[in-house]
C-alpha positions as CSV (number, residue, x, y, z in Angstrom):
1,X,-12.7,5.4,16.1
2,X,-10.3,3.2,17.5
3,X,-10.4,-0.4,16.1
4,X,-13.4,0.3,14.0
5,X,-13.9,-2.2,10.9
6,X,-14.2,-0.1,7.6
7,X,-14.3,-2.1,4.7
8,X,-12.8,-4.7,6.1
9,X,-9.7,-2.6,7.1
10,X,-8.6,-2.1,10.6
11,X,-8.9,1.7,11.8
12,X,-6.6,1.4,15.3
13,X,-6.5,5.6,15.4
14,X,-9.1,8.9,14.7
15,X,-9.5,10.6,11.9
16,X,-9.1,14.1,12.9
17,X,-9.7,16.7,9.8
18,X,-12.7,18.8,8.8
19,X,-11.3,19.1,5.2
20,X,-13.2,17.5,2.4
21,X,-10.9,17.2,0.1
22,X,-8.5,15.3,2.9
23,X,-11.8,13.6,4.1
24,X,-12.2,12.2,0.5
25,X,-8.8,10.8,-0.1
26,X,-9.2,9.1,3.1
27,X,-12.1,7.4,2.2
28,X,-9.7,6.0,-1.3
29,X,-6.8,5.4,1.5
30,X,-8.9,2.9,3.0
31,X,-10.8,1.3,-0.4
32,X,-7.0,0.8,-1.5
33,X,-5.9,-1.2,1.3
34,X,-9.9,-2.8,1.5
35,X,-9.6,-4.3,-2.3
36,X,-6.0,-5.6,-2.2
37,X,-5.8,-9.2,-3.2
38,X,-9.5,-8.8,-4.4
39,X,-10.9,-7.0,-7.2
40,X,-7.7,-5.5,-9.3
41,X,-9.8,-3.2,-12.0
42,X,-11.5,-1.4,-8.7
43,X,-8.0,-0.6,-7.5
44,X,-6.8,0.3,-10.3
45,X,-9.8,2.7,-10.7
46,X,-8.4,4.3,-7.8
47,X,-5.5,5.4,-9.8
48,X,-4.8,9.0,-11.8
49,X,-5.5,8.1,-15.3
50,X,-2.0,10.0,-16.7
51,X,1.0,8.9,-15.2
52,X,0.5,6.8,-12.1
53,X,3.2,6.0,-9.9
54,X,4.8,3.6,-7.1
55,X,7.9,4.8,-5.2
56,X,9.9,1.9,-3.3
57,X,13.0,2.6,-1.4
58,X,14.8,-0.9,-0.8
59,X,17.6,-2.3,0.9
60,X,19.1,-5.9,-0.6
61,X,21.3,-8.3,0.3
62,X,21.8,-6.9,4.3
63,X,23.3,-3.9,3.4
64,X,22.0,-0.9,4.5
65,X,22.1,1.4,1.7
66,X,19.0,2.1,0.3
67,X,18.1,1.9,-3.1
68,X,15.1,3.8,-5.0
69,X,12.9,2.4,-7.3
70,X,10.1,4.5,-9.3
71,X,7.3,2.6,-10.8
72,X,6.1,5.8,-13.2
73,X,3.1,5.2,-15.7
74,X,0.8,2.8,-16.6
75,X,3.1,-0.1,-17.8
76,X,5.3,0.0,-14.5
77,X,2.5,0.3,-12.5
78,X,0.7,-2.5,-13.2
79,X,4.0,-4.5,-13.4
80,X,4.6,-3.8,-9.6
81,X,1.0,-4.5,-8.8
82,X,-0.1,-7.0,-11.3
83,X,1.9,-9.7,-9.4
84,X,0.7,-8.7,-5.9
85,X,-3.0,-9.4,-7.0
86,X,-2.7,-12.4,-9.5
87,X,-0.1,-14.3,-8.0
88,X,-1.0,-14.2,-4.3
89,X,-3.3,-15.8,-2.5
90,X,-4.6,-15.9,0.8
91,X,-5.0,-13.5,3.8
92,X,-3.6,-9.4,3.4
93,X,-5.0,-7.8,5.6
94,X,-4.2,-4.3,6.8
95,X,-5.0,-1.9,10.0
96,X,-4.0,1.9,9.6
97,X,-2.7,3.4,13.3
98,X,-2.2,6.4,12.2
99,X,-3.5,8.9,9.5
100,X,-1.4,12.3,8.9
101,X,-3.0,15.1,6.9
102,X,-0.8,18.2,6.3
103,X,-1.3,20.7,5.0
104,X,-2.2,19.5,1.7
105,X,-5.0,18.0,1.8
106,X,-3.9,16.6,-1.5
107,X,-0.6,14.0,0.7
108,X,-1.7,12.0,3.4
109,X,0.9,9.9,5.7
110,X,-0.3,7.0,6.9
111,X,1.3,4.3,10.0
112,X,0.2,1.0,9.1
113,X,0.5,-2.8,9.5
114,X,-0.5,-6.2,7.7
115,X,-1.1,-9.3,8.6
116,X,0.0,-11.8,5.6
117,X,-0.8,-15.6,5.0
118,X,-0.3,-16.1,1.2
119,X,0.5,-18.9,-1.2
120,X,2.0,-17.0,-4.1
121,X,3.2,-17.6,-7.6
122,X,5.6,-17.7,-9.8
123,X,7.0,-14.3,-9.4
124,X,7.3,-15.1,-6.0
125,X,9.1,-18.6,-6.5
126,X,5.6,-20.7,-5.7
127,X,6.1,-20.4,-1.6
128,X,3.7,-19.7,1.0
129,X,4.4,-16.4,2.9
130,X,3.7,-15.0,6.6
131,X,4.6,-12.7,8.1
132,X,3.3,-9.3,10.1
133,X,4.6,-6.2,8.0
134,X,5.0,-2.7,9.3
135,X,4.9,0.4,7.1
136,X,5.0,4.4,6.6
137,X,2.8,5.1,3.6
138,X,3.2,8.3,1.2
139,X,-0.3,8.7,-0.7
140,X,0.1,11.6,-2.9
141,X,-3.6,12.7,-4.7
142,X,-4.7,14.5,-7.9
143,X,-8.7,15.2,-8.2
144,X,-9.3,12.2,-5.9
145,X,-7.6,10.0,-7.3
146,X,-4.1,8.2,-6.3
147,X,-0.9,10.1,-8.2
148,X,1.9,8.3,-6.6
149,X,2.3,5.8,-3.5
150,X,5.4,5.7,-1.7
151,X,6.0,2.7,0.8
152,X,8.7,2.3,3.4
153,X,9.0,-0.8,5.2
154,X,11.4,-3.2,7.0
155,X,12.9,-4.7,3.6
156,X,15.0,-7.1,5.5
157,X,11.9,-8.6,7.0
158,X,10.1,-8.9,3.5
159,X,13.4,-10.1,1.7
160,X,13.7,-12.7,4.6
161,X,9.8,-13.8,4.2
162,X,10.3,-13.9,0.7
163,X,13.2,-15.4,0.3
164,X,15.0,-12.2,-1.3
């Protein structure tokens, strides 16, 4: 399955599990990363209806300690994403190398990269943004649906693209 095109996303590795339930959330894995910067109420249809939430550990100002930030309900959510889909503009794309079911089929671990050529908005200070982003993704899944996403990333890399 290497470098097949699903969705527009970039699978660069197999996807090696039988289970149904795992094989499921996969499918929302990659209809998350296939609608970002392009239809908001799908992805957000993606999302647990009770209590939603986005986990981003983050390092400012070049110091290496990391901070932790939970996004948890419906409010925060959509203030972390809201600004990602209507203030940017441009080219996101992603390509998932790896995909890590345990043994809950129900958290999924995925390796991934993006390729990003945006003009964004006021959140982000009006500026274009490039830059080629590496990531370990936690997705953590409740009757098909996304519970929580965690997101670790090179944070001096974003805060330098964006000027953080």
């Amino acid at each position: 399955m290497s470098g097949e095109v699903i969705k527009g996303v970039t699978i660069n590795c197999a996807v090696t599990t039988d289970n149904p339930t795992a094989r499921k959330n996969i499918d929302t894995i990659i209809d998350f990363f296939s609608v970002y910067l392009k239809d908001k109420p799908f992805f957000y249809s993606l999302w647990v209806s009770d209590e939603p939430e986005v986990i981003t550990p983050f390092v400012t100002d070049g110091v290496a300690i990391c901070h932790y930030a939970s996004h948890r309900g419906w409010d925060a959510v959509k203030a972390f994403w809201d600004p990602i889909h209507d203030e940017m503009t441009g080219r996101f794309d992603w390509f998932i190398d790896e995909i890590i079911v345990g043994g809950d089929p129900d958290v999924i671990v995925t390796k991934s990269n993006s390729m990003i050529d945006v003009d964004t908005g006021p959140t982000w200070g009006n500026r274009h943004v490039a830059y080629n982003g590496r990531y370990i993704q936690i997705f953590k899944f409740s009757g098909g649906k996304v519970k929580s996403f965690e997101e670790y990333y090179d944070t001096a890399l974003l805060n330098a693209a964006y000027g953080g």
